[in-house]
C-alpha positions as CSV (number, residue, x, y, z in Angstrom):
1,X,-39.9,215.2,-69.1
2,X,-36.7,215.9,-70.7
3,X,-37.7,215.6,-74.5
4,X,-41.1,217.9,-73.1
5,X,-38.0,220.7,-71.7
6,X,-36.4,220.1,-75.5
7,X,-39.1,221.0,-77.3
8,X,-39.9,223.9,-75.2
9,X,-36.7,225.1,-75.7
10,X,-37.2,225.1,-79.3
11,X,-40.2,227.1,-79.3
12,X,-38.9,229.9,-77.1
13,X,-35.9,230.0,-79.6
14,X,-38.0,230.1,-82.5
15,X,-41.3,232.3,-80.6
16,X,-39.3,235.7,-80.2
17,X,-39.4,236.6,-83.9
18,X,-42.4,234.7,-85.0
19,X,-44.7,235.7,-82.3
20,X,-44.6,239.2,-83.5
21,X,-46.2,238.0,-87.0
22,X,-49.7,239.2,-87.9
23,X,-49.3,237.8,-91.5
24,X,-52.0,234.7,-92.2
25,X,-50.0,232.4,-95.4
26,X,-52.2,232.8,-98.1
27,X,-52.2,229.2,-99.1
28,X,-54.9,227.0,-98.7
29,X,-52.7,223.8,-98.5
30,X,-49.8,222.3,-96.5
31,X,-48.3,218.6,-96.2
32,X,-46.5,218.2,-93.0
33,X,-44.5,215.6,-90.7
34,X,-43.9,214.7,-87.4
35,X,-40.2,214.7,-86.8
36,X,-40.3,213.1,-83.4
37,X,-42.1,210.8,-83.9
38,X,-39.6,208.6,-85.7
39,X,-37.3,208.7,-82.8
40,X,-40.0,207.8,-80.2
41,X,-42.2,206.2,-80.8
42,X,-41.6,204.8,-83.4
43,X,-44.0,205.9,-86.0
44,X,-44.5,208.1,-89.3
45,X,-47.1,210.6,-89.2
46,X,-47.4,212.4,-92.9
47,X,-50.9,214.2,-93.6
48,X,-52.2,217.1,-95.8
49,X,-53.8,220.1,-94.6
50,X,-56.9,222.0,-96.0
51,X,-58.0,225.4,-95.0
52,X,-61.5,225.1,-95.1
53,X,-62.6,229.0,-93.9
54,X,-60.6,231.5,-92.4
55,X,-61.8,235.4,-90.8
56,X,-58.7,237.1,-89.4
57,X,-56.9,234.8,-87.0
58,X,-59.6,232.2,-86.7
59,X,-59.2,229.6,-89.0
60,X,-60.2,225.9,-89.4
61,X,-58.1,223.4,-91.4
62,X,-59.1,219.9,-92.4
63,X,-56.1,217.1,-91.7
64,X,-56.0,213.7,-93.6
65,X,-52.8,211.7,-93.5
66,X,-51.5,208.5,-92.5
67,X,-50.1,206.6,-89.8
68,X,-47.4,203.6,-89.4
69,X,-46.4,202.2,-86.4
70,X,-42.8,200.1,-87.3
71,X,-42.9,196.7,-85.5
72,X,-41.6,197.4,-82.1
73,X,-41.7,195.3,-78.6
74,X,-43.6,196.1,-76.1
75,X,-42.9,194.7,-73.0
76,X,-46.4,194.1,-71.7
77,X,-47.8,193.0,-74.3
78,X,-45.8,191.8,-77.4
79,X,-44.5,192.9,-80.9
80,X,-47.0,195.6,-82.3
81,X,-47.3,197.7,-85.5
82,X,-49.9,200.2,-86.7
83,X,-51.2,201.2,-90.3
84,X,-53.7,203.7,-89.9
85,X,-55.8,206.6,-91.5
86,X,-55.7,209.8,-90.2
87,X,-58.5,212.6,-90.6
88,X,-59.0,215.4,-88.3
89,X,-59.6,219.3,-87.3
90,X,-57.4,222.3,-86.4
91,X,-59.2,225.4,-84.8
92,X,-57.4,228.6,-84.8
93,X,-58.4,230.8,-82.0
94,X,-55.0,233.6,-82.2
95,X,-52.3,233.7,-84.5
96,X,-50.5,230.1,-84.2
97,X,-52.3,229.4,-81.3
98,X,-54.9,226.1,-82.0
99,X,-56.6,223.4,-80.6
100,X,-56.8,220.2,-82.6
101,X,-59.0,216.8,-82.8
102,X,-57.7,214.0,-84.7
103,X,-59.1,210.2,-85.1
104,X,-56.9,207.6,-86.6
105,X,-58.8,204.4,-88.0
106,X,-56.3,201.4,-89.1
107,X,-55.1,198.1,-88.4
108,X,-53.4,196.7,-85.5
109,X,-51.2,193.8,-85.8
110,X,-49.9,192.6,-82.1
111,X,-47.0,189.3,-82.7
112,X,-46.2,187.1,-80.4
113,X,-48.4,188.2,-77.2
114,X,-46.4,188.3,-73.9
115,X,-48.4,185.5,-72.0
116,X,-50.7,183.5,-74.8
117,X,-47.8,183.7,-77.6
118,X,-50.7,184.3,-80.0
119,X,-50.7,186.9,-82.6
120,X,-53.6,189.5,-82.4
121,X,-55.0,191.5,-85.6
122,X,-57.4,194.4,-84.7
123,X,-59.5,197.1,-86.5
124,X,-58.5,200.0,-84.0
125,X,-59.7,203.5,-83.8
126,X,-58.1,206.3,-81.4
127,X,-59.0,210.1,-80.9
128,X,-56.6,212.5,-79.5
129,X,-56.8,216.3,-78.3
130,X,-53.8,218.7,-78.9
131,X,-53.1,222.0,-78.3
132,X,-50.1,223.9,-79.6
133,X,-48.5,227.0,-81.7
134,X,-47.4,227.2,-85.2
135,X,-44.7,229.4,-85.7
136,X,-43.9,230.5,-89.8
137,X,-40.4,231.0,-91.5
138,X,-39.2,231.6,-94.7
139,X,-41.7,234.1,-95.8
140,X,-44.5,231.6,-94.1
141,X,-43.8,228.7,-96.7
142,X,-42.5,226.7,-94.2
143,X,-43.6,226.4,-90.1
144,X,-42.8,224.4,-87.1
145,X,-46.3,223.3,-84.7
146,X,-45.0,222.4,-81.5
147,X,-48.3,220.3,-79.6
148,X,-49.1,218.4,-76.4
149,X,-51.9,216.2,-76.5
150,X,-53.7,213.4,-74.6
151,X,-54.8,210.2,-76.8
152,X,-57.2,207.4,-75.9
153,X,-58.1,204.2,-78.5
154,X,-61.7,204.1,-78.3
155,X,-62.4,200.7,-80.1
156,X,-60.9,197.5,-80.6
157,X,-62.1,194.9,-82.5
158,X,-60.1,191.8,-81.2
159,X,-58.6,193.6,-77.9
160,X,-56.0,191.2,-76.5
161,X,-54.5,191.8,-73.2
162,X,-52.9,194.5,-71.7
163,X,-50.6,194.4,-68.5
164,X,-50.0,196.5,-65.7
165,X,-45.6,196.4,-65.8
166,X,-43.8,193.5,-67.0
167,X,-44.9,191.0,-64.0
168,X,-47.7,190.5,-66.4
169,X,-50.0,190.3,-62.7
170,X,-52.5,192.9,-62.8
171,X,-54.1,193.4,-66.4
172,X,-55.2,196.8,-67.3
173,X,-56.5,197.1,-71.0
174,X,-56.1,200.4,-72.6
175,X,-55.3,203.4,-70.7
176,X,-55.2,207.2,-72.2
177,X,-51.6,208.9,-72.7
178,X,-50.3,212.0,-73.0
179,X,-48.3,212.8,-75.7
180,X,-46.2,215.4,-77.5
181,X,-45.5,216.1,-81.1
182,X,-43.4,218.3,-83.2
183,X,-44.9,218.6,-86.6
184,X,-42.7,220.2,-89.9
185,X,-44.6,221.9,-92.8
186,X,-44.6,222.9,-95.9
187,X,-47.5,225.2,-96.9
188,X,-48.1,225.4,-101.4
């Protein structure tokens, strides 16, 4: 809740001049980063995005990237990482304002599993939903997309087990989550 409040603090900093933009960049390419996801979870997000039509403020960009998940414990389950694929959608409906789908496709690698010791390697593919705002600086080269999101992993091909809390009782599998991100861009 308190890193949600942060970032909403940062928007409404940022939102009083940008919000009054009507300029669309003109470029049909950006990279970009998530800069909190480093901190929490964990994990690098770096993908390339692809205008593929825009009319006005309605715009559709293709997203490919990649994902890695460090090595980190988890304490109902064990010591995961995550190397992953990213491809995706963002839909425009006003200004900044966007809805996005993305699907990451990768390898998951769980060490040392919290009951069965064993080490787990699955072919694992997620989907999550955002929706957010991007807001443009610096004469629209650069922009900050602010997003919450709720993300599910869909498939597994060697699913191991998955615990309720660390009493490692009451097995649960995989369970959605919501999620926030705060993405940094660089439009060429």
């Amino acid at each position: 809740m308190k890193m949600a409040l942060l970032i909403l603090a940062m928007v409404s900093a940022l939102a009083t001049p940008t919000l009054s933009q009507t300029d669309q960049v003109n470029s049909s390419y950006a990279v970009e980063t998530d800069i909190l996801w480093p901190f929490f979870p964990g994990l690098t997000r770096t993908q390339m995005s692809v205008t593929l039509w825009q009319n006005g403020d309605l715009r559709g960009d293709l997203l490919v990237g990649v994902n890695v998940l460090f090595p980190n414990d988890r304490e109902t389950e064990g010591r995961f990482a995550d190397y992953s694929i990213v491809t995706g959608y963002r839909q425009y409906l006003w200004k900044g304002l966007h809805v996005e789908y993305s699907q990451t496709t990768g390898l998951g690698v769980l060490k040392n599993h919290v009951s069965t010791g064993k080490t787990y390697e699955s072919f694992d593919w997620a989907a999550t939903g955002y929706i957010g705002y991007k807001f443009e600086f610096a004469d629209n080269k650069f922009y900050i997309i602010p997003q919450f999101g709720v993300e599910r992993v869909l498939y597994k091909s060697n699913p191991w087990p998955i615990y309720e809390d660390k009493t490692l009782t009451k097995e649960v599998g995989e369970q959605a989550f919501m999620l926030g991100s705060l993405r940094f861009g660089y439009n060429f």
